[in-house]
NUVOKOL-976571 format. One record per residue: x, y negated, z negated of N, C-alpha, C in turn. Coordinates in steps of 0.001 Angstrom, whole numbers, plus 500000, padded with zeros to 6 digits. Each point is the difference from the previous one (the first is absolute). Layout:
XYZXYZXYZ/...
END
This chain:
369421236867387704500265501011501016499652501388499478/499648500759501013500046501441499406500994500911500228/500660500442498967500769501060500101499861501229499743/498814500552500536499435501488499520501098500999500833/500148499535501286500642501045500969500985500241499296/501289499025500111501085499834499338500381501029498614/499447499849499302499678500165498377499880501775500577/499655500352500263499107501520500500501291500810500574/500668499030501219500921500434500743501225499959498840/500529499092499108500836500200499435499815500813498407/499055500955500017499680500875498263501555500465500246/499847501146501277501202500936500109501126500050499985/500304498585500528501395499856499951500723499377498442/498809499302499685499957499466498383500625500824499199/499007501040499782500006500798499148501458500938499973/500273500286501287501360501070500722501286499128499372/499981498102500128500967499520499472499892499659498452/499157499794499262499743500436498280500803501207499907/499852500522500940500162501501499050501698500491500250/500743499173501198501233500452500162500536498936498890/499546498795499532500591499505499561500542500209498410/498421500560499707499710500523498463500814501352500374/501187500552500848500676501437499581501498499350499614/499828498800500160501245499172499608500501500058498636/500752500401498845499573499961498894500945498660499375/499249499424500230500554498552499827500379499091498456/500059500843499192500600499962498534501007499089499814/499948498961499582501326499043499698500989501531499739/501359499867500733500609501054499456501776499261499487/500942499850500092501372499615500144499960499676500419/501139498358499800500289499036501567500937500545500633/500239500164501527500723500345500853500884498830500691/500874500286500569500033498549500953498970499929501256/499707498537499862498997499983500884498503500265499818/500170500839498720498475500318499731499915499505498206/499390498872499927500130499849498360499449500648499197/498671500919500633499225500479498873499928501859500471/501097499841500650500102501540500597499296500494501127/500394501338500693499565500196500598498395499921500827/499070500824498813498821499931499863499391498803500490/499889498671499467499827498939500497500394499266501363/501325500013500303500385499749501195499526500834501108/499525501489499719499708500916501215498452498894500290/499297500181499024498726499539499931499980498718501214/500711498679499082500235499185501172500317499972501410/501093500791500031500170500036501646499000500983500789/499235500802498682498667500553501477498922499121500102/499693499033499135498935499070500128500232499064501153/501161499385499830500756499352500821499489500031501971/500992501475499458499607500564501143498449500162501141/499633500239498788498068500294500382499363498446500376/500709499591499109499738498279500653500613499396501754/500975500492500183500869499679500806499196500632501479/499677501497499717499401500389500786498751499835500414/498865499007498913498998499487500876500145498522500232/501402499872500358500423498147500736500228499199499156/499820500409498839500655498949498997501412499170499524/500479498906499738501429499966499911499864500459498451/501101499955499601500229500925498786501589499572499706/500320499803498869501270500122499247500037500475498228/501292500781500371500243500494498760501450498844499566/499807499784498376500402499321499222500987500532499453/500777501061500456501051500632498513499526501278499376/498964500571500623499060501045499450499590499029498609/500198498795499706498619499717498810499008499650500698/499658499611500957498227499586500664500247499904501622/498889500115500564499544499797500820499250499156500918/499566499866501090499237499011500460499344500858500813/498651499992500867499491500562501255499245498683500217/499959499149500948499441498778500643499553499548501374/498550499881499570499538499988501424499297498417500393/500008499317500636499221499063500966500842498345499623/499920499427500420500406498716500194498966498624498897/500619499150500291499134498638499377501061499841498653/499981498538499082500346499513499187499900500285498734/498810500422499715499838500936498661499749501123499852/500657500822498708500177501786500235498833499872498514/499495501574500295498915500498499224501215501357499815/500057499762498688501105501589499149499177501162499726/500217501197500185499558501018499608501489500662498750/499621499727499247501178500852498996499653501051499558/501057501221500196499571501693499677501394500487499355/499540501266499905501869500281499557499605502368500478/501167500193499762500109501168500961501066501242498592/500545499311499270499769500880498841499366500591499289/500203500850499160498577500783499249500422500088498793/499412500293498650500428500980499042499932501452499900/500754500206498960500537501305500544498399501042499635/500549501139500973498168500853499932499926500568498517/500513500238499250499586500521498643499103501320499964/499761500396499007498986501368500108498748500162500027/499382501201500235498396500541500168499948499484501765/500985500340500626499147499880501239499715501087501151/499070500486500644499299501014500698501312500388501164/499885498979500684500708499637501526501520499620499558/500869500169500937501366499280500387500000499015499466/500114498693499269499817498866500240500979498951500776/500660500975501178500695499607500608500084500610501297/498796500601499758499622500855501723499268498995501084/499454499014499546499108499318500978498809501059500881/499560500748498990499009500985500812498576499090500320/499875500519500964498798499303500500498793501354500222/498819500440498949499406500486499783498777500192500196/499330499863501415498481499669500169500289498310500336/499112499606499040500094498261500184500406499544498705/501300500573499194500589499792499563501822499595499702/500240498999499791501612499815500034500090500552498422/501314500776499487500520500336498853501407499247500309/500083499429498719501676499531499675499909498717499573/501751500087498895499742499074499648500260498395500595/499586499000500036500074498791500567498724500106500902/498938501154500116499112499574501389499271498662499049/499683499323498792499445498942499212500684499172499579/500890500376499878501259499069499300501574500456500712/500299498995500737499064498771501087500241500362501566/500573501633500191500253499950501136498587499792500888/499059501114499229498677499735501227499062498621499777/500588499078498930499191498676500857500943499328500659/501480500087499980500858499288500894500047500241501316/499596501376500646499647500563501226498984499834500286/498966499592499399498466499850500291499865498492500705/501000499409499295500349498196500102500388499918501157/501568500976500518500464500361501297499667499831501401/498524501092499662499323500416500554498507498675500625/499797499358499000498974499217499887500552498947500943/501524499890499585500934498722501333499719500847501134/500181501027500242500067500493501543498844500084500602/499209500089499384498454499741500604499758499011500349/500378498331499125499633498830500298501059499872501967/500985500445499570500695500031501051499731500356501367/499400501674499793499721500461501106498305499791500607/499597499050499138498454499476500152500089498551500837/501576499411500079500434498870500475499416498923499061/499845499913499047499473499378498973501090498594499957/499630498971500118500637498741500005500076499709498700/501411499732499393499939499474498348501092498758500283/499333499054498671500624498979500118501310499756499226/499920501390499098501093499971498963500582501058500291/501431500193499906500663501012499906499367501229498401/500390501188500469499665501173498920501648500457499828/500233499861498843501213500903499712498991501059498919/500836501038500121500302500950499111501310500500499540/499836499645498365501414499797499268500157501411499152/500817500963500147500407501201499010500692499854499416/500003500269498436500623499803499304500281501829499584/501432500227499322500028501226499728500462500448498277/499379498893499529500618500238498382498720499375499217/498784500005500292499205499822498898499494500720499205/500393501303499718499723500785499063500956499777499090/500725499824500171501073499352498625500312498738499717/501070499395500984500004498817498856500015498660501421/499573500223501385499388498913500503501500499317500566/501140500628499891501701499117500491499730500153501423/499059500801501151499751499540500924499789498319500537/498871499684499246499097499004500128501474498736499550/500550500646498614500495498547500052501263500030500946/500407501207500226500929499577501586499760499254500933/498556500350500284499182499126500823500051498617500468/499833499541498637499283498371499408501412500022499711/500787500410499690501096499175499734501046500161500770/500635501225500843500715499764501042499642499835501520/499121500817500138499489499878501478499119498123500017/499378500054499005499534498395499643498864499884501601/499231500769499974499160500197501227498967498841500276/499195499493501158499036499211499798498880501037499555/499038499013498811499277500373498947498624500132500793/499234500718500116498424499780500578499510498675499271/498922499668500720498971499244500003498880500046499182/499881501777500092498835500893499636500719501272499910/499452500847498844500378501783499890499428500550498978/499952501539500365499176500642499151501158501368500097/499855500404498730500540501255499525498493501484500229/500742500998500558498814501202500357500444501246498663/500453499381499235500319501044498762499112499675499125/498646499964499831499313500798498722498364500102500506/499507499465499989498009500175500201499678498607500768/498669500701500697499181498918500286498397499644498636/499770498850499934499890499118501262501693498602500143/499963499404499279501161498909499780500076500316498688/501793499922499662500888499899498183500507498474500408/498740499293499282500768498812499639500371499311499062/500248500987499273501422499838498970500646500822499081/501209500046499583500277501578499600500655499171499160/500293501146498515500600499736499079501364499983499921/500765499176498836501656499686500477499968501723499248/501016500282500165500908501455499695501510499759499515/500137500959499283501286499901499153500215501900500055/501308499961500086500188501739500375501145500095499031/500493500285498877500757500357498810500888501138499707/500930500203499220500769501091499982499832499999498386/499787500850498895500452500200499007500735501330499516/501173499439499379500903500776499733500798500316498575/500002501621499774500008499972498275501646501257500176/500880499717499423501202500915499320499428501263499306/500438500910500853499555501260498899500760500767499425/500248500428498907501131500558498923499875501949500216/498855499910500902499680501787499428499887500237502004/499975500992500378499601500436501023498212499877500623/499340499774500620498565499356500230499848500685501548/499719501120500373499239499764501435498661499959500824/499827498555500059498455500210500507500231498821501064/499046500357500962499648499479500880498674500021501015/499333498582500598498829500092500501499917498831500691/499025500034501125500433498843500737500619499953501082/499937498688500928500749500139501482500440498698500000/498724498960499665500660498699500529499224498766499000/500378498814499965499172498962499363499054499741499992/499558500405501516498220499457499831499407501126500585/500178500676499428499250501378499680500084500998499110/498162499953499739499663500870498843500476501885499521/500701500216499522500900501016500216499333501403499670/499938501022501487498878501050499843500503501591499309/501319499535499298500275501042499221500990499889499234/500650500499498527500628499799499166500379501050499661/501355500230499269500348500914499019500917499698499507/500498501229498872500803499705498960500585501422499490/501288500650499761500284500681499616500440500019498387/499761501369499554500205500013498523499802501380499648/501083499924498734500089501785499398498985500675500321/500408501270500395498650500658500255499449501102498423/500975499379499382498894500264498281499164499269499690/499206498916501134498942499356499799499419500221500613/499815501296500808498854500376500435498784499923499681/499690500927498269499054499603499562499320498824499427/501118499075499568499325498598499585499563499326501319/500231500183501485499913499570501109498458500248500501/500126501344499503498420500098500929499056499891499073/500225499902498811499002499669499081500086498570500138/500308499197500430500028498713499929499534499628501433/499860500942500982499579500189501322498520500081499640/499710500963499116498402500150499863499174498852498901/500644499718499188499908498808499482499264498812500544/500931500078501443500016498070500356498730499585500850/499226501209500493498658499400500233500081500026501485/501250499964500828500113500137500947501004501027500726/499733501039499783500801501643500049500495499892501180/499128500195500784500204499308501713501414499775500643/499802498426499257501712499294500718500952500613499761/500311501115499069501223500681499331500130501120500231/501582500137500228500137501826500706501563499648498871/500334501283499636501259499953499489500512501733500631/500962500202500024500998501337500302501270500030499169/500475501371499470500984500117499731501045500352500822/501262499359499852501353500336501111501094499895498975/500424501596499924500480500498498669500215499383498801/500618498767499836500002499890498667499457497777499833/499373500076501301499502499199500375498135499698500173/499267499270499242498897499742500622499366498882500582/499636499929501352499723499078501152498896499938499621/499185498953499241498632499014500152499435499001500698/499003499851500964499866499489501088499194499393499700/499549498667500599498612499561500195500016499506501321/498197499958500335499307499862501342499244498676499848/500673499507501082499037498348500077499158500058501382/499691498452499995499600499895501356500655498663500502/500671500256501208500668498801501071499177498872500196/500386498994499556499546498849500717500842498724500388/499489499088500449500997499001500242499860499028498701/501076499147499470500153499241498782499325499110499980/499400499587501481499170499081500160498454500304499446/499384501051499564498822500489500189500159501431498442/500375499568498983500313501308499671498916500239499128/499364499548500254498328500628499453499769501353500295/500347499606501677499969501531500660500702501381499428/501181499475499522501020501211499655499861500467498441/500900501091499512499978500374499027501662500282499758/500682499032499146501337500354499800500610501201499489/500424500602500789500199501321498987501576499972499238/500766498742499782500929500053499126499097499343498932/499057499164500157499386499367498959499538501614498745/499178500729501046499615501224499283500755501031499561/501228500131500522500732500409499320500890499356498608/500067498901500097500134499536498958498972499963498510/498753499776500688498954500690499097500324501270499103/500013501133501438499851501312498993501652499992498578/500691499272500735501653500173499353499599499621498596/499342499018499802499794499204498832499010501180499035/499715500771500194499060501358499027501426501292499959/501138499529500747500776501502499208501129499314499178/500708501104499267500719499461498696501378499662501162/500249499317500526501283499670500253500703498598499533/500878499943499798500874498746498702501191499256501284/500534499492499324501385499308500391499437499168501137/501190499468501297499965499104501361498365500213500415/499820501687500244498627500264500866498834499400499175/499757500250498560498876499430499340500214498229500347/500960499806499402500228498364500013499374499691501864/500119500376501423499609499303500954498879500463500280/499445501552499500498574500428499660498976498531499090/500388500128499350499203498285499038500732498803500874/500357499585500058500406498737500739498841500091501307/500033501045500678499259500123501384498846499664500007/499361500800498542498297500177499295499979498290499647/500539499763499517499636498600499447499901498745500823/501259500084501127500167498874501280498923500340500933/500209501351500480498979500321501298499352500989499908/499987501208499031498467500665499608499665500180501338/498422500271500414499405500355500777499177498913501009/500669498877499065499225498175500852499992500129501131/499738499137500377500195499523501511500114498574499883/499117499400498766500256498218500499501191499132498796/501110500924499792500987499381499452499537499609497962/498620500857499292499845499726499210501166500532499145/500926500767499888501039500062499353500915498997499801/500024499657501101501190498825500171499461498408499290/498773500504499350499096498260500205499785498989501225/499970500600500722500021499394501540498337499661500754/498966500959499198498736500256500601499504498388500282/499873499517501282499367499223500500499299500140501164/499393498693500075499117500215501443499370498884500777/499544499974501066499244498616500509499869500348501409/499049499089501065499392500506501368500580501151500397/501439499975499963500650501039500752500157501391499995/499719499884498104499662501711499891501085499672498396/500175500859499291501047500362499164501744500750500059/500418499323499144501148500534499969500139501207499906/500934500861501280500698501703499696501223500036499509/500092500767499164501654500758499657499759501441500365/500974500465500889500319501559500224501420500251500102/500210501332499028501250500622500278500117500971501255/500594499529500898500016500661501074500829501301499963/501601499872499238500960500532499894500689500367499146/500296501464499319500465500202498639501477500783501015/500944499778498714501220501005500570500948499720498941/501414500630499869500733500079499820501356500362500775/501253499176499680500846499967500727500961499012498759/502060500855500555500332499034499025499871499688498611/499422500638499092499441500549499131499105498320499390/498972499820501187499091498837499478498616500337500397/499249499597499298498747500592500871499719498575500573/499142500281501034499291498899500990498501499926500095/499739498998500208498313499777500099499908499212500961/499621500601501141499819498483500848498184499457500045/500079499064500075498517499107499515499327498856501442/499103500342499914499203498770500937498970499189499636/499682499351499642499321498627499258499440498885501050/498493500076499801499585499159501112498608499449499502/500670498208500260499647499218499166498678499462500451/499050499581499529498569498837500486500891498721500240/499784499071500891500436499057500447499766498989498528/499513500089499118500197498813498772501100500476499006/500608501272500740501409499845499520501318500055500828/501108499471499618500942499954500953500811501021499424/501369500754500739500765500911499808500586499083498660/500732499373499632500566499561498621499320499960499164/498741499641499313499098500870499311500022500975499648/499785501241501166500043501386499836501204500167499159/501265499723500532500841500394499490500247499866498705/499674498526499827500298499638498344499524501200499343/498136500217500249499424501128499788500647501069499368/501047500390501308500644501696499603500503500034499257/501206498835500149501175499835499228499917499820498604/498332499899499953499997499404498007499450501657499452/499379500316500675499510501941500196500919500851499334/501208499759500837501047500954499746500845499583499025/499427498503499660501522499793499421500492501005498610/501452500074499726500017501119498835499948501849499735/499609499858501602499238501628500284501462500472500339/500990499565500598501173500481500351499966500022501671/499114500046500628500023499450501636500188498981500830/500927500067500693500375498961501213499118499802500890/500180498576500038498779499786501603500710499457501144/499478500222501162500908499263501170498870500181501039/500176498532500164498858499987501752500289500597500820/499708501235500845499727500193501505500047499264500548/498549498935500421499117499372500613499204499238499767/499631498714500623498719499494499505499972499762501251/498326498933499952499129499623500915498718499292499531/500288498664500403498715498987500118498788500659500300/499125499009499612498461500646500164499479499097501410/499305500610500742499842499308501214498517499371500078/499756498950500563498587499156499685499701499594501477/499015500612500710499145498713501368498998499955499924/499383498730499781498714499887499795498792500502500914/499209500724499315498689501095500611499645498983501073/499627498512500245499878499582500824500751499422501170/501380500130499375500905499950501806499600500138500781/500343499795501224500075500585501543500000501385499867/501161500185499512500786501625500325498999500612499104/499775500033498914499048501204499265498870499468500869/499194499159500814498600500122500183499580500720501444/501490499467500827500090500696501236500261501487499719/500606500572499283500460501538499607498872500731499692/499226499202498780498610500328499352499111500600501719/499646498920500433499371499746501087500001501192501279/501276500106500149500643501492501063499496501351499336/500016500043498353499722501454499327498533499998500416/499401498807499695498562500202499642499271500114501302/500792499281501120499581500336501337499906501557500219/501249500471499991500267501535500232498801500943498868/500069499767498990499680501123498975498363499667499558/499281498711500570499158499833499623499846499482498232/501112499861499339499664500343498476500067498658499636/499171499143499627499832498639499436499564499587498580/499789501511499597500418499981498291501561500032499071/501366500192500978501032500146499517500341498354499520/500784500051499244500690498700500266501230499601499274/500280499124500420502203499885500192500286500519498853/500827501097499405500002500660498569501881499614499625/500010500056498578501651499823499919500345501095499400/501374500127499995500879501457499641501149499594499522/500272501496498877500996500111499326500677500457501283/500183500459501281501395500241500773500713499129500531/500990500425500164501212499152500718500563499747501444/499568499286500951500141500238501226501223498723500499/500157500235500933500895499182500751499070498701500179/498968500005499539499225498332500424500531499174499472/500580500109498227500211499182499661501543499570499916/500321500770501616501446499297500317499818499109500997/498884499824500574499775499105501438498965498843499291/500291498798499819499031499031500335498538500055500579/498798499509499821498720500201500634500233501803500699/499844500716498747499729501327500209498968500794498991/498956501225500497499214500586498811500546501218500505/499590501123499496499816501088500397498774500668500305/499640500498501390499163500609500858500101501387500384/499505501003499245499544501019500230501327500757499285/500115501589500584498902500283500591498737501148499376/500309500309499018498834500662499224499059498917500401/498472501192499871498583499817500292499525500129498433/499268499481500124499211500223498495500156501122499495/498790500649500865499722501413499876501210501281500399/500975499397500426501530500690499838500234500855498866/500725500899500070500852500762498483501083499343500674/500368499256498401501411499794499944501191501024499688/500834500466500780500976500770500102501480499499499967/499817498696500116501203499639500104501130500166498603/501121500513500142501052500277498753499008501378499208/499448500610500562499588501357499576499988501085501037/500130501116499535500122501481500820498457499755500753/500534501207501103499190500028501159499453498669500728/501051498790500108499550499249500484499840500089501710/498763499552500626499428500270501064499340498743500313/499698500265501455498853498587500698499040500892500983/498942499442499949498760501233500574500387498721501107/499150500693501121499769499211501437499212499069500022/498704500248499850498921498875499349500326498808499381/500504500368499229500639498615499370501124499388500651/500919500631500759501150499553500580499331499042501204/498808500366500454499285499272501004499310498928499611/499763499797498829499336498932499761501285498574499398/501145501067499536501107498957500115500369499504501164/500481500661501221499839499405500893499313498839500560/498392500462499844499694498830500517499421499104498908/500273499717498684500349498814499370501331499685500348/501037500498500560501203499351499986500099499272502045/499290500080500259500187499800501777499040498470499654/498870500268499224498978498957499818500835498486499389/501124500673498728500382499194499383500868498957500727/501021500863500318500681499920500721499802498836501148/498762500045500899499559499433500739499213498376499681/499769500109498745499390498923499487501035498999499742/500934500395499282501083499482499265501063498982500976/500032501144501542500932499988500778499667499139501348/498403500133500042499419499450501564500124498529500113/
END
């Protein structure tokens, strides 16, 4: 069928609901009653909800942990799984990241990539099949989840109290096209060390993200060993220090990325830990200054830890997402994401033999299986098939990833879209945005898909 009209007629309204949704600031915040992951999240839900409701959809909310929007009849359901939380906006960004400005043919804010604007794009793609009178033989749910930026107790509310019927078929719209058919298991970590002396530094927002700024306070009679050790390190750049009277604030500058991808990023607690290790400081701070250099240094694929492996899927990441203090312990929170020829107990043995002796505690966050559907399924060839229809591009093909999506909570699921190749990835970094162009070509890979999957 053609859906050119359709697609054309709905840019405006698309784009108008991305953008109220992304002013939501939907931050896991405190559980409330009624709201487990706080406000932020629950607002999110009940406007999606809503937006569903209002183009004829039935719809139920779960407890504020998930959602449903469900449209058409027949025996077997085709899942769309999304989620409507964000991480938190962090620094270097131009815009609000909570204005939802809509700029030319631009959306600003955060979630228009991750995942509010492909979960509305998905929305949207049902209401077209709908208002095109499009006959499907399978029901379409669309499932929100509002806790996958942390630790996923949506999902298992889900599967374990609501105990819902399972699709048939589903695809997750949280990361790139063309098809992720298969992502690495993940392990998300806490390490934790007793400190005898006073320590304040901090950098970082969340686990699976690359952290876009750091600092550390210290006498400000090290001024001069500071900036000589600033000019020293080869990279002058990342480092700003100030004095605040008898205090000096040393900073470093990274770059944001998601934990999934941190090629992209540049840790800037990693680099601050760098420069720390060239000034004369002794006691607690030297001791987690060397511990840091030696475990996680400036890696990315866990060679500190002895962890460096690899196979189809790509190689193993370690990133410190999170430095702090509190309680007088310091914290490291960690994300680790494995090639499918290793399983999370492995890894761990891994850490646990790393540290052993160093004086640090470990304690799981999180884990997560590695997810596998074979490139020749149904579901990856029909998915394949809808991109390559739409985009013309018959050089891509089914790629796997270090991220973590809700696929590998649903049975016969990959993840589909919605990055384009030729996309900047923005997602879990400042100034995140969605140009129009591209929002249109999600669309209509998602009406196409949609339609294949569903007819």
């Amino acid at each position: 069928m053609d859906f050119t009209h359709y697609i054309a007629e709905a840019m405006n309204p698309l784009m108008a609901d991305i953008a109220a949704l992304c002013r939501i600031n939907s931050v896991q915040g405190e559980a409330q009653p009624g709201m487990p992951f706080g406000e932020g999240p629950a607002a999110a839900l009940e406007a999606a909800l809503k937006l569903g409701a209002s183009m004829g959809f039935r719809t139920e909310n779960f407890d504020n942990y998930v959602g449903h929007i469900e449209y058409g009849e027949g025996q077997e359901l085709l899942g769309i799984v999304g989620h409507l939380d964000v991480v938190p906006a962090g620094d270097g960004w131009d815009r609000d990241p909570w204005g939802g400005e809509i700029d030319g043919d631009v959306i600003w804010g955060r979630g228009t990539t991750d995942d509010k604007g492909p979960v509305v794009t998905c929305l949207y793609a049902l209401k077209i099949l709908k208002d095109a009178s499009v006959k499907l033989s399978r029901r379409v749910r669309l499932i929100l989840g509002t806790n996958e930026e942390t630790n996923w107790d949506c999902m298992a509310y889900y599967l374990k109290e609501v105990k819902p019927e399972l699709p048939t078929v589903a695809f997750s719209p949280d990361s790139r096209f063309p098809v992720i058919y298969a992502e690495k298991a993940m392990l998300q970590f806490v390490l934790t060390r007793d400190l005898s002396e006073a320590i304040e530094i901090e950098g970082g927002s969340a686990f699976n993200s690359v952290p876009s700024s750091a600092r550390i306070k210290l006498p400000a009679a090290m001024e001069a060993e500071v900036r000589s050790a600033i000019a020293r390190s080869g990279d002058a750049a990342l480092y700003a220090c100030e004095v605040d009277g008898d205090q000096l604030i040393l900073s470093a500058a990274g770059v944001g990325a998601h934990a999934a991808r941190l090629y992209d990023g540049r840790n800037a607690v990693s680099y601050l830990m760098k420069l720390l290790a060239d000034l004369p400081i002794g006691g607690d701070l030297r001791e987690v200054v060397d511990f840091y250099n030696t475990r996680f240094g400036t890696w990315i694929y866990g060679e500190g830890m002895g962890m460096k492996i690899s196979d189809e899927t790509g190689p193993l990441t370690l990133n410190v997402g999170k430095i702090f203090v509190r309680g007088g312990k310091l914290h490291l929170y960690c994300d680790c994401r494995m090639p499918i020829c290793m399983e999370v107990p492995q890894a761990e043995e891994k850490i646990k033999s790393a540290i052993a002796g160093t004086g640090y505690d470990y304690r799981v966050q999180s884990t997560e299986g590695s997810l596998y559907v074979p490139q020749d399924s149904a579901l990856v060839r029909t998915l394949m098939g809808a991109y390559q229809k739409v985009t013309g591009d018959t050089e891509s093909r089914p790629i796997a990833s270090g991220g973590a999506t809700y696929s590998r909570t649903i049975p016969n699921c990959v993840t589909f879209g919605c990055l384009l190749p030729d996309q900047e990835d923005l997602m879990h970094k400042a100034n995140e945005c969605l140009e129009r162009r591209h929002l249109e070509i999600w669309l209509r890979i998602m009406v196409e898909a949609i339609y294949q999957l569903a007819k």
